[in-house]
TIRO-2110 file (N, C-alpha, C; in Angstrom, 1 decimal):
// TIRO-2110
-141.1, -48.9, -105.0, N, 1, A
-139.7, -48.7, -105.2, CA, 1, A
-139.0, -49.8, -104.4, C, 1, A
-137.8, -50.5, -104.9, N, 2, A
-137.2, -51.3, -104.3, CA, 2, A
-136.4, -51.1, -103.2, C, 2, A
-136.4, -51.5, -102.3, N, 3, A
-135.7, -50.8, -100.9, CA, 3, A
-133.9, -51.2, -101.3, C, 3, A
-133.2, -49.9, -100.7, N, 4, A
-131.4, -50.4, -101.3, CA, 4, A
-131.4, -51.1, -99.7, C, 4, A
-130.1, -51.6, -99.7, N, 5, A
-129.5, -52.4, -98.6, CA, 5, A
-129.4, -51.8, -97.7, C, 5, A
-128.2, -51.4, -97.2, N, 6, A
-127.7, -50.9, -95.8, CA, 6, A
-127.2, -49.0, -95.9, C, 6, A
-127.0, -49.1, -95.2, N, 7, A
-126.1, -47.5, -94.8, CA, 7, A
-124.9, -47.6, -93.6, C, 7, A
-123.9, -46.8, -94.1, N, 8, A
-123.1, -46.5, -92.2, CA, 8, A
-123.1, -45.1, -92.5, C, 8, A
-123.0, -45.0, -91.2, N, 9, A
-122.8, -43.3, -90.7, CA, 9, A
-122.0, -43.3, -89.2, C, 9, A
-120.8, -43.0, -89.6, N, 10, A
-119.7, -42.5, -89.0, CA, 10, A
-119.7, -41.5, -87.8, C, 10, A
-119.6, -41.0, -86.8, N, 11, A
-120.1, -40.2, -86.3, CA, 11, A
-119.5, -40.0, -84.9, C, 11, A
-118.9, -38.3, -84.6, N, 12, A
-118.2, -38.2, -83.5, CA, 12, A
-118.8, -37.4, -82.6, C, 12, A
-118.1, -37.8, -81.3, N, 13, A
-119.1, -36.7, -79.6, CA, 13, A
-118.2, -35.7, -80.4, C, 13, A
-118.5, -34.2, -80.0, N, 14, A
-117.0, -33.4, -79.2, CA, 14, A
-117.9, -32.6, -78.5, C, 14, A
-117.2, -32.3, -77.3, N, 15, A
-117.6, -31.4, -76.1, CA, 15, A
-116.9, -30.2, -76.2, C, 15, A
-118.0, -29.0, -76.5, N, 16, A
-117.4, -27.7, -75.8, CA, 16, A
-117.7, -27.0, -75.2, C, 16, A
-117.0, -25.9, -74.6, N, 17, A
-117.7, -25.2, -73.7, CA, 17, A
-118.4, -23.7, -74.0, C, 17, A
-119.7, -23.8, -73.8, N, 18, A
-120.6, -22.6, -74.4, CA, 18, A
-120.5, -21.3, -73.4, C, 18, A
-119.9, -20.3, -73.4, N, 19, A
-119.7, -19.3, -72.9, CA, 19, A
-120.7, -18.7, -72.7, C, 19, A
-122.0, -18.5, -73.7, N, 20, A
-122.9, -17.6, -73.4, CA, 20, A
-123.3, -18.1, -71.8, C, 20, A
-123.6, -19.7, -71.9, N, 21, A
-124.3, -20.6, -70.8, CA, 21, A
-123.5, -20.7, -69.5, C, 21, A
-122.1, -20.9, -69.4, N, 22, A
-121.0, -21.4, -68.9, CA, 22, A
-121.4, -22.9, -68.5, C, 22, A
-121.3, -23.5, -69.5, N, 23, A
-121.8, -24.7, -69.1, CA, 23, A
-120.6, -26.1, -70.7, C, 23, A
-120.5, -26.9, -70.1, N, 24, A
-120.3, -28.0, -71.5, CA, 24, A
-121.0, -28.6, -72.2, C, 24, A
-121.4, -28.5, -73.2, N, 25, A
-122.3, -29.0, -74.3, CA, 25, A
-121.6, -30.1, -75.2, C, 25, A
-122.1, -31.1, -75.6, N, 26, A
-121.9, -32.0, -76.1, CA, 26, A
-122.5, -31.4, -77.8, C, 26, A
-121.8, -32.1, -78.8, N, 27, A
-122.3, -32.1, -80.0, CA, 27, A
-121.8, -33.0, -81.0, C, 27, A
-122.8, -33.6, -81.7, N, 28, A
-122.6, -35.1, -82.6, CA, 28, A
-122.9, -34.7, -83.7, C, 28, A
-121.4, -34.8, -85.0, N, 29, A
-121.1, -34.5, -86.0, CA, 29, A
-120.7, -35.7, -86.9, C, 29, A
-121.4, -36.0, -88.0, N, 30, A
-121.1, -37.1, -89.4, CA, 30, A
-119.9, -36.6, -89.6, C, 30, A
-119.1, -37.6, -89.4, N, 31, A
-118.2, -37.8, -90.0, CA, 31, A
-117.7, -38.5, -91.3, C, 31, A
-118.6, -39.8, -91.6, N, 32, A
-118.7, -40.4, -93.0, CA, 32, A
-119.7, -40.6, -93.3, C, 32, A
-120.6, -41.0, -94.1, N, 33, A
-121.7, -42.0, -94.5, CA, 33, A
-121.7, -42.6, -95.8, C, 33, A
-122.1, -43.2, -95.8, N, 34, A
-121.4, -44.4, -96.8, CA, 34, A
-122.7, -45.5, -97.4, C, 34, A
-122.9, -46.0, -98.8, N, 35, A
-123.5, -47.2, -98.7, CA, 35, A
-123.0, -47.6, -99.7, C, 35, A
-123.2, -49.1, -100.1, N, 36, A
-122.8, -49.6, -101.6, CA, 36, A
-122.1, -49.1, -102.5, C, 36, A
-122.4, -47.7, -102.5, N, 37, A
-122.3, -47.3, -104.4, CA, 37, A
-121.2, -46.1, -103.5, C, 37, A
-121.0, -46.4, -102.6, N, 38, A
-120.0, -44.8, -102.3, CA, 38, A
-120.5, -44.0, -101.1, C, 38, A
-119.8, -42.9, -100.8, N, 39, A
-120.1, -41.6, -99.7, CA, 39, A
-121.8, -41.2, -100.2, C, 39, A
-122.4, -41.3, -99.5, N, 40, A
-123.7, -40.6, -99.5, CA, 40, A
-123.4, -39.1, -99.2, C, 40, A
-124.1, -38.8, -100.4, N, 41, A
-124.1, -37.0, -100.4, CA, 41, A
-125.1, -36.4, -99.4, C, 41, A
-124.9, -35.4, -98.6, N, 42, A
-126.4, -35.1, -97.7, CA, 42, A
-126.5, -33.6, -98.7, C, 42, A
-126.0, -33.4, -99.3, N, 43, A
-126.7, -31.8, -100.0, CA, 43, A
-128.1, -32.2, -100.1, C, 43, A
-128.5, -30.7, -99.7, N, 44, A
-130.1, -30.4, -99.8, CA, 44, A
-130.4, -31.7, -98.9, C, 44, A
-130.5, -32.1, -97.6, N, 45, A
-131.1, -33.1, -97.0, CA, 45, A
-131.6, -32.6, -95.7, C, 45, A
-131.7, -31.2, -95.3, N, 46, A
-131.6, -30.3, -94.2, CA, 46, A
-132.9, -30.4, -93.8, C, 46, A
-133.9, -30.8, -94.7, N, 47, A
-135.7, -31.2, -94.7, CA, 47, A
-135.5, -32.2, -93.5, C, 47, A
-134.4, -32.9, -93.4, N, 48, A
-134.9, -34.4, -92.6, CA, 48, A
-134.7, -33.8, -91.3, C, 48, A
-134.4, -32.9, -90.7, N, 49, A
-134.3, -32.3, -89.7, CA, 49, A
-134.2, -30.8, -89.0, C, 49, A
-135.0, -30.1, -88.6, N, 50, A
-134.6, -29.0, -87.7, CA, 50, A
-133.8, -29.0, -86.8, C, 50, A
-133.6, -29.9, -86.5, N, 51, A
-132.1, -30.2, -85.0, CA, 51, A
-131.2, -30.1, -85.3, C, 51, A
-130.4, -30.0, -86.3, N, 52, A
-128.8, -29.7, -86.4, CA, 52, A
-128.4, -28.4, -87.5, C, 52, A
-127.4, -28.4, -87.3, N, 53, A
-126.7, -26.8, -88.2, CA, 53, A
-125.7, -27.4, -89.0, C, 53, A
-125.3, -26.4, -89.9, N, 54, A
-124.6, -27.0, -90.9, CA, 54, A
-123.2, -26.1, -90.9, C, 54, A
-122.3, -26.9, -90.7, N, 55, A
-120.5, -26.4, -90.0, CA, 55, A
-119.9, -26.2, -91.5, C, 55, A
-118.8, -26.1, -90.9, N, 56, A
-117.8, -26.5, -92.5, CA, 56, A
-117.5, -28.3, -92.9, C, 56, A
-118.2, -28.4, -93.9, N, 57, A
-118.8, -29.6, -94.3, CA, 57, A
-118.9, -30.3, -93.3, C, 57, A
-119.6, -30.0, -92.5, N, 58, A
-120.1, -30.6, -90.9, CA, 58, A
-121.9, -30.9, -90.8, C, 58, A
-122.7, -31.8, -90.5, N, 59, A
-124.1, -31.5, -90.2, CA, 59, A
-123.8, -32.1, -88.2, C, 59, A
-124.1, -30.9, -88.0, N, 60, A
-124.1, -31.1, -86.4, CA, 60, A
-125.2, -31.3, -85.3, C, 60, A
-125.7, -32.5, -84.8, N, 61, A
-126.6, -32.2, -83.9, CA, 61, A
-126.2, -32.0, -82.5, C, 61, A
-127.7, -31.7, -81.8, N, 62, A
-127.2, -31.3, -80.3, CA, 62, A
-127.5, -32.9, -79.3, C, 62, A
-127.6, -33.2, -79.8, N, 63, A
-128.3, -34.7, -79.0, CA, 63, A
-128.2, -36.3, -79.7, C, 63, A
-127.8, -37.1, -79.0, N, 64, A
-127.7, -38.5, -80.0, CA, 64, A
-129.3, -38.5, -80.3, C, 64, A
-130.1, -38.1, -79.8, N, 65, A
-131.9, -38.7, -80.3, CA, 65, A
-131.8, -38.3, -81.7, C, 65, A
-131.4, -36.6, -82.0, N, 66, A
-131.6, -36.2, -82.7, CA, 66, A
-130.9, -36.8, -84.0, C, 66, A
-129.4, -37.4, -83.9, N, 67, A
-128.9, -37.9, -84.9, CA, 67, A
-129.4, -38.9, -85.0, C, 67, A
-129.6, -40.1, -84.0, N, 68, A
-130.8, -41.3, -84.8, CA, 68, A
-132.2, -40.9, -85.3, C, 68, A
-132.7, -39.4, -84.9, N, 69, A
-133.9, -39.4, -85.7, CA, 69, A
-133.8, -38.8, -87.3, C, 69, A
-132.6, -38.2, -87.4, N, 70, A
-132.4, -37.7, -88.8, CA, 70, A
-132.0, -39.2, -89.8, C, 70, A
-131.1, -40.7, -89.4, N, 71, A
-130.8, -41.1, -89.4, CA, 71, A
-131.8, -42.2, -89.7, C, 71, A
-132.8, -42.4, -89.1, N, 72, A
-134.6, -42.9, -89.4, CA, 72, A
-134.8, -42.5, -90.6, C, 72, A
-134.9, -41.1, -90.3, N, 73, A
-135.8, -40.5, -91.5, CA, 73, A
-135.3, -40.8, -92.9, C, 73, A
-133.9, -40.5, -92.9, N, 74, A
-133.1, -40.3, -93.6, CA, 74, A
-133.2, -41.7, -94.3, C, 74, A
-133.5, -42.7, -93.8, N, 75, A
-133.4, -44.2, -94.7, CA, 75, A
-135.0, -44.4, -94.9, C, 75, A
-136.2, -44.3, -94.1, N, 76, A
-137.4, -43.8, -94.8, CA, 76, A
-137.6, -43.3, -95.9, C, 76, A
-137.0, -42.4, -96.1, N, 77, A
-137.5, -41.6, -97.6, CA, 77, A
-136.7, -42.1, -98.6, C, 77, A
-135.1, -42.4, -98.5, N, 78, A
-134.8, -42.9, -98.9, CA, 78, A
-134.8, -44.3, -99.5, C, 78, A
-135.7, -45.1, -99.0, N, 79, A
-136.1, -46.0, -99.3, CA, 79, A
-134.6, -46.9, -98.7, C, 79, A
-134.2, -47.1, -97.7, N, 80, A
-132.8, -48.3, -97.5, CA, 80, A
-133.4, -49.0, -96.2, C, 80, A
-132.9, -50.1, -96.1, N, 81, A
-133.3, -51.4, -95.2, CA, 81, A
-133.5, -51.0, -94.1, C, 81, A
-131.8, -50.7, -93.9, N, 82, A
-131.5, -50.3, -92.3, CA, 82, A
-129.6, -49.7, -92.4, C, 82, A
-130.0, -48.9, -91.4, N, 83, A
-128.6, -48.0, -91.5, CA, 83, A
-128.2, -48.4, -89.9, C, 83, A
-126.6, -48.4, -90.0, N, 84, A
-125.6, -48.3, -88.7, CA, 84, A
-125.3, -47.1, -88.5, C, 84, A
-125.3, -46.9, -87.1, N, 85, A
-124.4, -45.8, -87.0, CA, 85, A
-123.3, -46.0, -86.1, C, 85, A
-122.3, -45.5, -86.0, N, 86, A
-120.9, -46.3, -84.9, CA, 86, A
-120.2, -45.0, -84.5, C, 86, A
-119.8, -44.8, -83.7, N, 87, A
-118.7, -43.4, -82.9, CA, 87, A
-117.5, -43.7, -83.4, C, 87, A
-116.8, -42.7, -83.5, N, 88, A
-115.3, -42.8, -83.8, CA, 88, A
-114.3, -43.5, -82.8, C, 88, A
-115.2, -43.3, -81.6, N, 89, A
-114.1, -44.1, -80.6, CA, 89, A
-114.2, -45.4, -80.7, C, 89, A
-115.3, -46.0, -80.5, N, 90, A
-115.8, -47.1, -81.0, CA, 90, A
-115.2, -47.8, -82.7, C, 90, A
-115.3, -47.0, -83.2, N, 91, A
-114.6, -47.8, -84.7, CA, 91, A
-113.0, -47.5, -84.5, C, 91, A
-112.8, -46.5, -84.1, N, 92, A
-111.2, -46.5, -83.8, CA, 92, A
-110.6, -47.9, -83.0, C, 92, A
-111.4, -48.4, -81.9, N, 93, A
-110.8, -49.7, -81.1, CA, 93, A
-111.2, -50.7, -82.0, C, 93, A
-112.2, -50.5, -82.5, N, 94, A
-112.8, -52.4, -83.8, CA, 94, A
-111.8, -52.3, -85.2, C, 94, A
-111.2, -50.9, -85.1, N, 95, A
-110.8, -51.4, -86.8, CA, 95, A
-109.8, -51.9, -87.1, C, 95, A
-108.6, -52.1, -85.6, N, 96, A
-107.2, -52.5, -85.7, CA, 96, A
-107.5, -54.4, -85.7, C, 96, A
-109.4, -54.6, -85.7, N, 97, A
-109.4, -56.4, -86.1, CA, 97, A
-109.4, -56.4, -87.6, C, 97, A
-110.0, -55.6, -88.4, N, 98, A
-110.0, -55.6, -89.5, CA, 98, A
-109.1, -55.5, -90.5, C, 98, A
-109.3, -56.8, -91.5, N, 99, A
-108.0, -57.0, -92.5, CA, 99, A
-109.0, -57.0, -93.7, C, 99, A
-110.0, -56.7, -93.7, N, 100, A
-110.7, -57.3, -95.6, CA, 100, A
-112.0, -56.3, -95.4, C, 100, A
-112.6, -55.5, -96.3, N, 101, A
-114.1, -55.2, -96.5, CA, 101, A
-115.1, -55.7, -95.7, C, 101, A
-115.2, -57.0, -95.7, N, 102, A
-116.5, -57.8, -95.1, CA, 102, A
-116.1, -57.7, -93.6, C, 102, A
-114.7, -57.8, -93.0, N, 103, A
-114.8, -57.1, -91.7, CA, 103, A
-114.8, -55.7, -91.5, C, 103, A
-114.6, -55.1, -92.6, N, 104, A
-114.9, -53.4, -91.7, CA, 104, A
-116.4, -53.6, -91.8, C, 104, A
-117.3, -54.0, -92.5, N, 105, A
-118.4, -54.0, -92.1, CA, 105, A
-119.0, -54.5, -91.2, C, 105, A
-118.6, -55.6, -90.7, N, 106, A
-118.8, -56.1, -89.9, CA, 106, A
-118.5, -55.8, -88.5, C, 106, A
-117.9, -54.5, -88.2, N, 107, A
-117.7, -53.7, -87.4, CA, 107, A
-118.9, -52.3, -87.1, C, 107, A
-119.3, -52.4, -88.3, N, 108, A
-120.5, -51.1, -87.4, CA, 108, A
-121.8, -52.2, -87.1, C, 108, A
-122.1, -53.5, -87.8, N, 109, A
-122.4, -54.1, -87.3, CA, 109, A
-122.8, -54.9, -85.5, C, 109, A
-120.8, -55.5, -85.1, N, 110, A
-120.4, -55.5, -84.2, CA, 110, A
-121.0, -54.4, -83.1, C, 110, A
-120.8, -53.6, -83.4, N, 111, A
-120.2, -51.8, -82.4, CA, 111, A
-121.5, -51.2, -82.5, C, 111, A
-122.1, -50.5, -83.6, N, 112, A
-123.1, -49.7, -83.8, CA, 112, A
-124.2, -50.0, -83.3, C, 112, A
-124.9, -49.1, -83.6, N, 113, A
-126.5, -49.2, -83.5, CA, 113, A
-127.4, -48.8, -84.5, C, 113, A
-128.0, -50.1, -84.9, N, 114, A
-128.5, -50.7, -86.1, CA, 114, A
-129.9, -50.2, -86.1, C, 114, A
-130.7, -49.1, -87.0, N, 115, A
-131.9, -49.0, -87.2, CA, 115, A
-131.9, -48.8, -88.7, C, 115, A
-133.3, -49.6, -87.8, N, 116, A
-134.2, -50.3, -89.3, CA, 116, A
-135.7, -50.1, -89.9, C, 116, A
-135.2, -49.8, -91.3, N, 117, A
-136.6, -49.2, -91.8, CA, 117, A
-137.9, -50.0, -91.3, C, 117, A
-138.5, -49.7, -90.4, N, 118, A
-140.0, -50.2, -90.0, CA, 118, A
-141.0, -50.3, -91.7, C, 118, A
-140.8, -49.6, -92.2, N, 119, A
-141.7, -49.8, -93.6, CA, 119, A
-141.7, -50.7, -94.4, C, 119, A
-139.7, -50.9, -94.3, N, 120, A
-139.4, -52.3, -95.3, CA, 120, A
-139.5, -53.7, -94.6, C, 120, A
-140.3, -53.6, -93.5, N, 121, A
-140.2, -54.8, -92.7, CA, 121, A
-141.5, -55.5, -92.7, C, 121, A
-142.4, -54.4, -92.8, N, 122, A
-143.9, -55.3, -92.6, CA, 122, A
-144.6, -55.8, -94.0, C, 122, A
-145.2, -56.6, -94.0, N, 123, A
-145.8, -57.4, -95.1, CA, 123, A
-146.0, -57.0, -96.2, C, 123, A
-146.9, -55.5, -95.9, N, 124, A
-147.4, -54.6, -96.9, CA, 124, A
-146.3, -53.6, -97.8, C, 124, A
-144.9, -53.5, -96.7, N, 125, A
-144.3, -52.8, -97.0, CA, 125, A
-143.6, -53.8, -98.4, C, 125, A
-143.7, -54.8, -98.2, N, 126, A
-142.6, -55.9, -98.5, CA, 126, A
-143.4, -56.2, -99.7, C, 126, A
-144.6, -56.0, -99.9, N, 127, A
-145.5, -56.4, -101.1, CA, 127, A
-145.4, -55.3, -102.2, C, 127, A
-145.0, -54.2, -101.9, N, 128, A
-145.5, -53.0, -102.7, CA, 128, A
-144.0, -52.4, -103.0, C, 128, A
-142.8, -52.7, -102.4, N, 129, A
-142.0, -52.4, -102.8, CA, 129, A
-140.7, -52.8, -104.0, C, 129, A
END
């Protein structure tokens, strides 16, 4: 199968405070995702991970590992090159450069952090796809 291009994935901290623990917990929630053809749907994609819960149209994890590892997987099976992922704060300060498509893209580029399909990269991968 031919590997698709790219992915972004949008994605915000928020901190709150867990009462049972008394303590502040961090949690990182999708905010968009996006590739070529439109919003990438995550229905039924809950397989790609045990680590996060599912909000009001929210997928929430408890850890950045955990959102880059659903985010791996997630273009693995998918079959896509390599996917960005960028914070809200971070795209909120890059987007006031952007006047055209090719620079908003070029802002999770810029900003994000870029992983890439290991499968679609090696020789074999590259032969058979």
């Amino acid at each position: 199968m031919k590997n698709k291009d790219q992915a972004y994935l949008l994605f915000n901290f928020m901190q709150e405070f867990d009462e049972s623990e008394s303590r502040e917990l961090g949690k990182y929630h999708i905010v968009y995702f996006y590739d070529q053809n439109g919003e990438v749907s995550l229905e039924g994609k809950k397989h790609y991970s045990n680590d996060y819960e599912i909000g009001y149209k929210k997928i929430i994890f408890k850890t950045k590992e955990q959102l880059t590892e659903f985010a791996y997987r997630f273009i693995e099976e998918n079959h896509y090159r390599e996917i960005y992922l960028l914070s809200t704060s971070d795209y909120n300060v890059a987007i006031e450069s952007c006047f055209d498509a090719t620079t908003f893209k070029q802002v999770f580029k810029d900003y994000g952090l870029c992983i890439t399909n290991q499968k679609s990269n090696s020789l074999f991968g590259k032969i058979f796809s």
